[in-house]
Chimera marker file (.cmm) of the C-alpha trace (Angstrom):
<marker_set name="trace">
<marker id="1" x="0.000" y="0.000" z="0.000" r="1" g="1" b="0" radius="0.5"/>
<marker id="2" x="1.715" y="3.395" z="-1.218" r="1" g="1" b="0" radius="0.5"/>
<marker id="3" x="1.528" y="6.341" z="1.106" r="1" g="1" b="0" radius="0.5"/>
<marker id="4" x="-1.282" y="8.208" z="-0.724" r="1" g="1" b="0" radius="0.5"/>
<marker id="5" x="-3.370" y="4.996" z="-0.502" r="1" g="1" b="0" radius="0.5"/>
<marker id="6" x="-3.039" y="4.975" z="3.496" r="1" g="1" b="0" radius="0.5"/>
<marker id="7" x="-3.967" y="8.462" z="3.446" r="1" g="1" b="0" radius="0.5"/>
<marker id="8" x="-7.489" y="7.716" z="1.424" r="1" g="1" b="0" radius="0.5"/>
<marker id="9" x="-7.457" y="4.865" z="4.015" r="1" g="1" b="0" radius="0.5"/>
<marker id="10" x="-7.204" y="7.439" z="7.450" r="1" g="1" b="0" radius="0.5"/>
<marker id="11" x="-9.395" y="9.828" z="5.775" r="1" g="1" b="0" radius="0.5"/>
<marker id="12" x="-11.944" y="7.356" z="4.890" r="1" g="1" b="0" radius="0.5"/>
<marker id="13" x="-12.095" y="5.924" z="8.378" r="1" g="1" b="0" radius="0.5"/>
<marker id="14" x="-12.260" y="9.427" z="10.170" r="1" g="1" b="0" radius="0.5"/>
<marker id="15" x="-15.089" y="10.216" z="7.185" r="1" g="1" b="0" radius="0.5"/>
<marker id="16" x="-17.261" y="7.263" z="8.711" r="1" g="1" b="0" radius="0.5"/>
<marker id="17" x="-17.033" y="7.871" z="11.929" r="1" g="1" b="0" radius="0.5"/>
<marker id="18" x="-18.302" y="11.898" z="10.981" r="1" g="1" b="0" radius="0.5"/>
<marker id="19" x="-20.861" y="10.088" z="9.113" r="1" g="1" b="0" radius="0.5"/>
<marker id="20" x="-21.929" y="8.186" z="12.702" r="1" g="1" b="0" radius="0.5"/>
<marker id="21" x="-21.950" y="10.922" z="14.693" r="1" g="1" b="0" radius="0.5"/>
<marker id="22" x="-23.648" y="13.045" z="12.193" r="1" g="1" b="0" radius="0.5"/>
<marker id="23" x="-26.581" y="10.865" z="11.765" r="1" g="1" b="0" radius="0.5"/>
<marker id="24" x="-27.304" y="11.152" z="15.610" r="1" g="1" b="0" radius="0.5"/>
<marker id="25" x="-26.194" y="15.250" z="15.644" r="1" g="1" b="0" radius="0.5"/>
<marker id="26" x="-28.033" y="16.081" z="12.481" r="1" g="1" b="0" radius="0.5"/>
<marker id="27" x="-28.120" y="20.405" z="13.178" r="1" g="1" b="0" radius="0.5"/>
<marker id="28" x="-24.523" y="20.211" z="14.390" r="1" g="1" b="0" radius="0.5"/>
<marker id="29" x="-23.418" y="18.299" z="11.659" r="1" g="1" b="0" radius="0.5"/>
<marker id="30" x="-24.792" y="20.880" z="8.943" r="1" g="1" b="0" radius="0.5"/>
<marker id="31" x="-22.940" y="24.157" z="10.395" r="1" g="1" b="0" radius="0.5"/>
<marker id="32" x="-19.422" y="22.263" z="10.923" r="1" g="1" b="0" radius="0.5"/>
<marker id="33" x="-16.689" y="22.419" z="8.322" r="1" g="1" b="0" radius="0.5"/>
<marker id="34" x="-16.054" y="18.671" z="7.669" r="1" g="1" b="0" radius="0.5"/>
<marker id="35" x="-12.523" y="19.011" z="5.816" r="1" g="1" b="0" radius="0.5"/>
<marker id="36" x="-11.580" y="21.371" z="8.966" r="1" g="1" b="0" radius="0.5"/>
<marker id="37" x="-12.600" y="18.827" z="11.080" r="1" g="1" b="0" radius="0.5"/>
<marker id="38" x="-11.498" y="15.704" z="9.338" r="1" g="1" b="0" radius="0.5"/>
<marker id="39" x="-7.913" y="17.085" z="9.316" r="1" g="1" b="0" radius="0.5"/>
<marker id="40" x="-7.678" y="17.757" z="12.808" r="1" g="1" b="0" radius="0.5"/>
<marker id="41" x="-8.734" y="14.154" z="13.392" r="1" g="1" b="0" radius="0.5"/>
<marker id="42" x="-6.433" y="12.524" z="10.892" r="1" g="1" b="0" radius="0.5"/>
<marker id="43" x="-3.453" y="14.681" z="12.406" r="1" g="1" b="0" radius="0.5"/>
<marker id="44" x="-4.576" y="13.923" z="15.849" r="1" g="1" b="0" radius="0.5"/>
<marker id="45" x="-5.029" y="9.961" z="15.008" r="1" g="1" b="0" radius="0.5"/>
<marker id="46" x="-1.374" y="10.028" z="13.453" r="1" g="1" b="0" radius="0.5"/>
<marker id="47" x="0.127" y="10.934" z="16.503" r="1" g="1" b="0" radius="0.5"/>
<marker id="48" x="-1.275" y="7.683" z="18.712" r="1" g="1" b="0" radius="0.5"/>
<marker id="49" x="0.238" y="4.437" z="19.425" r="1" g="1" b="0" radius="0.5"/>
<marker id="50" x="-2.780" y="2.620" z="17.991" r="1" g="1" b="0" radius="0.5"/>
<marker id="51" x="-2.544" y="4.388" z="15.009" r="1" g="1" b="0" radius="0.5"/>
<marker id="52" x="1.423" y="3.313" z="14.433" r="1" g="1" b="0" radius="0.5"/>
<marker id="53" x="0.341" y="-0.039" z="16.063" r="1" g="1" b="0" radius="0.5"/>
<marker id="54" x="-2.079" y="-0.570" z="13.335" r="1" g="1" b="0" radius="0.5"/>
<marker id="55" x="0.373" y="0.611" z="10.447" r="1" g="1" b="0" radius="0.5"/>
<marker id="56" x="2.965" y="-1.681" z="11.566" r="1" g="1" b="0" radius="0.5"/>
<marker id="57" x="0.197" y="-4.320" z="11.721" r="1" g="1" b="0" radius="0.5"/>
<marker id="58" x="-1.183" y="-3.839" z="8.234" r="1" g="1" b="0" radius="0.5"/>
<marker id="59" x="2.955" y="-3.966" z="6.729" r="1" g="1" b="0" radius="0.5"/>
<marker id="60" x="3.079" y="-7.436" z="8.768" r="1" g="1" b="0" radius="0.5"/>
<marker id="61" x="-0.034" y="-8.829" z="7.284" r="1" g="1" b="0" radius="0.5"/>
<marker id="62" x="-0.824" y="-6.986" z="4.236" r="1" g="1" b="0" radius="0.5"/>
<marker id="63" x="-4.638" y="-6.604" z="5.015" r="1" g="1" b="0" radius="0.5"/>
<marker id="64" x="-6.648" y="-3.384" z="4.284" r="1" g="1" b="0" radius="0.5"/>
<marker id="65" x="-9.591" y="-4.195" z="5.387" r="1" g="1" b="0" radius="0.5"/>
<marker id="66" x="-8.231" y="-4.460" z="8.876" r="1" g="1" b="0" radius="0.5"/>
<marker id="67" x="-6.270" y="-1.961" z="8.786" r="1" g="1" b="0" radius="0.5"/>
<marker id="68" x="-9.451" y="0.310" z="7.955" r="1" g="1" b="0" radius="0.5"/>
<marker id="69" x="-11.354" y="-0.886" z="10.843" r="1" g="1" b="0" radius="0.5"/>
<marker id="70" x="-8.838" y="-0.891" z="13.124" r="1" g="1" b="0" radius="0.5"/>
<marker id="71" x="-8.341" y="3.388" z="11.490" r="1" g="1" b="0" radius="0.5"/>
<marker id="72" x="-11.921" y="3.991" z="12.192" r="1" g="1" b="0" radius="0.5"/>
<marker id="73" x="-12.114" y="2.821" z="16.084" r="1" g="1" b="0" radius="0.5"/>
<marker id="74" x="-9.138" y="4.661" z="16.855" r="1" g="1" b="0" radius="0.5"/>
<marker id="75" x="-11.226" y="7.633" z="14.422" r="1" g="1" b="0" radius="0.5"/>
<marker id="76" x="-14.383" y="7.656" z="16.204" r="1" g="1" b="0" radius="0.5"/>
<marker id="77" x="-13.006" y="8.617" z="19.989" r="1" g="1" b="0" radius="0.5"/>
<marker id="78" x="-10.851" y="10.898" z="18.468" r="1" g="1" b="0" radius="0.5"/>
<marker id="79" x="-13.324" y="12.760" z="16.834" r="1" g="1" b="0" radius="0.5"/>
<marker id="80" x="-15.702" y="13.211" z="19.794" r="1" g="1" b="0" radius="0.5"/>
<marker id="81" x="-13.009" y="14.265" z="21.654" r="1" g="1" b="0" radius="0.5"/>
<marker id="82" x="-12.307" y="17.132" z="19.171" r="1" g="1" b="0" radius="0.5"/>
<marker id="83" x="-16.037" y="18.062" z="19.508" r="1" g="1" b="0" radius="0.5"/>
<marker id="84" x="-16.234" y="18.263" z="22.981" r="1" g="1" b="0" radius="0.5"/>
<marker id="85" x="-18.530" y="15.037" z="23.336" r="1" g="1" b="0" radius="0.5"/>
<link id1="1" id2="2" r="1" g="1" b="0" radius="0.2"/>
<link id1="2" id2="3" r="1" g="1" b="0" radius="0.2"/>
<link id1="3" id2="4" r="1" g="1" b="0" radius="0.2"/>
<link id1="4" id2="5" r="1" g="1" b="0" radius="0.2"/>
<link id1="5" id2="6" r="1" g="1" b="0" radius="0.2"/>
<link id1="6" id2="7" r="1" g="1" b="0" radius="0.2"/>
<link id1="7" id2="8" r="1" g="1" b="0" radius="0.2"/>
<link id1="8" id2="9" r="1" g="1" b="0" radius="0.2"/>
<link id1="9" id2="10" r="1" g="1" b="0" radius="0.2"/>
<link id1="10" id2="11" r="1" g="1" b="0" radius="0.2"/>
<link id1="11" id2="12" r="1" g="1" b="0" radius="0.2"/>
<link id1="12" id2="13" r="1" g="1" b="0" radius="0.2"/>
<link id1="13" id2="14" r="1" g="1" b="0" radius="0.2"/>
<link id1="14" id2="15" r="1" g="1" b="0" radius="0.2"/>
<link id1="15" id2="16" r="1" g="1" b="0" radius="0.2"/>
<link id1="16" id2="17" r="1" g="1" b="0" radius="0.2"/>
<link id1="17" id2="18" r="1" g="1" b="0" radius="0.2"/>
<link id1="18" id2="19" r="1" g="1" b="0" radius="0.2"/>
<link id1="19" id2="20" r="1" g="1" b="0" radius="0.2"/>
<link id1="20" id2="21" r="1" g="1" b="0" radius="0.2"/>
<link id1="21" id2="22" r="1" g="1" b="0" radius="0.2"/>
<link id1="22" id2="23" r="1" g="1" b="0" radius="0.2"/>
<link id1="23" id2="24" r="1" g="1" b="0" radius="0.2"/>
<link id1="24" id2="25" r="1" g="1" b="0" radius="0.2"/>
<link id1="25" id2="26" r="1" g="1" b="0" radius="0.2"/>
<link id1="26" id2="27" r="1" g="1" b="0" radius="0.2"/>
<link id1="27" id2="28" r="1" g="1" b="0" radius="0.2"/>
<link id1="28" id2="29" r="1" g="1" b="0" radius="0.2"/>
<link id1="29" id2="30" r="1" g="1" b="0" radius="0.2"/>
<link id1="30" id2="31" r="1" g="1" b="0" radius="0.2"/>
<link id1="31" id2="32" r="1" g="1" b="0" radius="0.2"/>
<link id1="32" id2="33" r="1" g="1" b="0" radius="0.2"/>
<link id1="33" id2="34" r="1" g="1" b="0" radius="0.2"/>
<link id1="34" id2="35" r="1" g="1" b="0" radius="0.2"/>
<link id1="35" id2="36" r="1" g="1" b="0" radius="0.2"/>
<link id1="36" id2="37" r="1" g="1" b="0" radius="0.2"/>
<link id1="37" id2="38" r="1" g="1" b="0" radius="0.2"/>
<link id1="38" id2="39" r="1" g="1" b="0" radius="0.2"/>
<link id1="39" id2="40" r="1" g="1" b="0" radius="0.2"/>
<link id1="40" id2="41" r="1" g="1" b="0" radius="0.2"/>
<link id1="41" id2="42" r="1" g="1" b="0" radius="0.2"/>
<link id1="42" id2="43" r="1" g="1" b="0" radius="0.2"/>
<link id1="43" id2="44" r="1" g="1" b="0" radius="0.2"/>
<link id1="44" id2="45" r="1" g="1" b="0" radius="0.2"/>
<link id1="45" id2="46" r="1" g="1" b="0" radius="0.2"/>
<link id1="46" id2="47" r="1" g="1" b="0" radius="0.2"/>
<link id1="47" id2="48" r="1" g="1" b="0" radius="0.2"/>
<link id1="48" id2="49" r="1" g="1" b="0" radius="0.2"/>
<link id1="49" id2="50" r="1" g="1" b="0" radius="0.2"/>
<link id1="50" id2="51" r="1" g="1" b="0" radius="0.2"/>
<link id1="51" id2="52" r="1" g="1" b="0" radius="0.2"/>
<link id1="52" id2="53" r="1" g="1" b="0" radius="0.2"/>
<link id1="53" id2="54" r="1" g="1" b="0" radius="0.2"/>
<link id1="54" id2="55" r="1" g="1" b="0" radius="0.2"/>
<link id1="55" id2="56" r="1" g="1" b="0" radius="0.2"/>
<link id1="56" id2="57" r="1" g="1" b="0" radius="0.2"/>
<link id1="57" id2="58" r="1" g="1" b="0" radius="0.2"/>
<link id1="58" id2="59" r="1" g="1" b="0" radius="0.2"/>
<link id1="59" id2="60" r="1" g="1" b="0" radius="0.2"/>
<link id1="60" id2="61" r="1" g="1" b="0" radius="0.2"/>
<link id1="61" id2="62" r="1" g="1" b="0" radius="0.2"/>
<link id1="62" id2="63" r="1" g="1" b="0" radius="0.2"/>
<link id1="63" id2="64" r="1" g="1" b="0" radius="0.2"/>
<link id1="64" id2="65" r="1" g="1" b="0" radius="0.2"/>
<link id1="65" id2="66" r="1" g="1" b="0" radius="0.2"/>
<link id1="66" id2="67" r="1" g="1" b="0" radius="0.2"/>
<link id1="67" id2="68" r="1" g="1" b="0" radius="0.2"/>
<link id1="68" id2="69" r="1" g="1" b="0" radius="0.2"/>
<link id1="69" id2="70" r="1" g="1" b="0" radius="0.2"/>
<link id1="70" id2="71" r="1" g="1" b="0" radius="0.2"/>
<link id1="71" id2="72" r="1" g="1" b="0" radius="0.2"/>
<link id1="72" id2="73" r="1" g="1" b="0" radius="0.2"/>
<link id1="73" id2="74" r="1" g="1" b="0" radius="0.2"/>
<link id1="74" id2="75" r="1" g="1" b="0" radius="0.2"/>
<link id1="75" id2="76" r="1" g="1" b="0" radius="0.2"/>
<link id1="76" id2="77" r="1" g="1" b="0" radius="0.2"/>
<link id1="77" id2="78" r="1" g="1" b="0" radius="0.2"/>
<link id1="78" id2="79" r="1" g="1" b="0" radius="0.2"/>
<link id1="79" id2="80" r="1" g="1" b="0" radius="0.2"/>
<link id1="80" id2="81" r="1" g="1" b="0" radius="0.2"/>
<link id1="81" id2="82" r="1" g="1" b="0" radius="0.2"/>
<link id1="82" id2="83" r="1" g="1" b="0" radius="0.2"/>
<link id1="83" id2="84" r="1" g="1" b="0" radius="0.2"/>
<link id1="84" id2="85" r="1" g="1" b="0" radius="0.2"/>
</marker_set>
């Protein structure tokens, strides 16, 4: 997996976990900036030990789909956190 291709990966995760919380925050959801916020999550989930855990993980095994579920449980917290919730 190139570099570019884990980046579509991370932003895809944090992108389902804003869709999650969105669906239960409807209003909130429609005045927030959602590149905004999906960059502060990526940068924020690139500096955690589950995040390097699961990159080292998915260049032992070789298996995306893991690799983007393991990306969007680490996402989810993450982005709560940013919104205060």
């Amino acid at each position: 997996m190139t570099e570019a291709k884990i980046n579509e990966t991370v932003a895809a995760a944090v992108g389902g976990a804003f869709d999650e919380w969105a669906a239960e925050h409807p209003s909130l959801a429609a005045v927030i900036d959602r590149i905004r916020l999906t960059d502060q999550t990526v940068e924020s989930l690139r500096s955690t030990d589950g995040y390097r855990q699961a990159i080292a993980a998915y260049h032992r095994d070789q298996n995306e789909l893991s690799l983007l579920g393991e990306l969007a449980e680490l996402a989810g917290p993450i982005l709560r956190g940013i919104l205060g919730l």
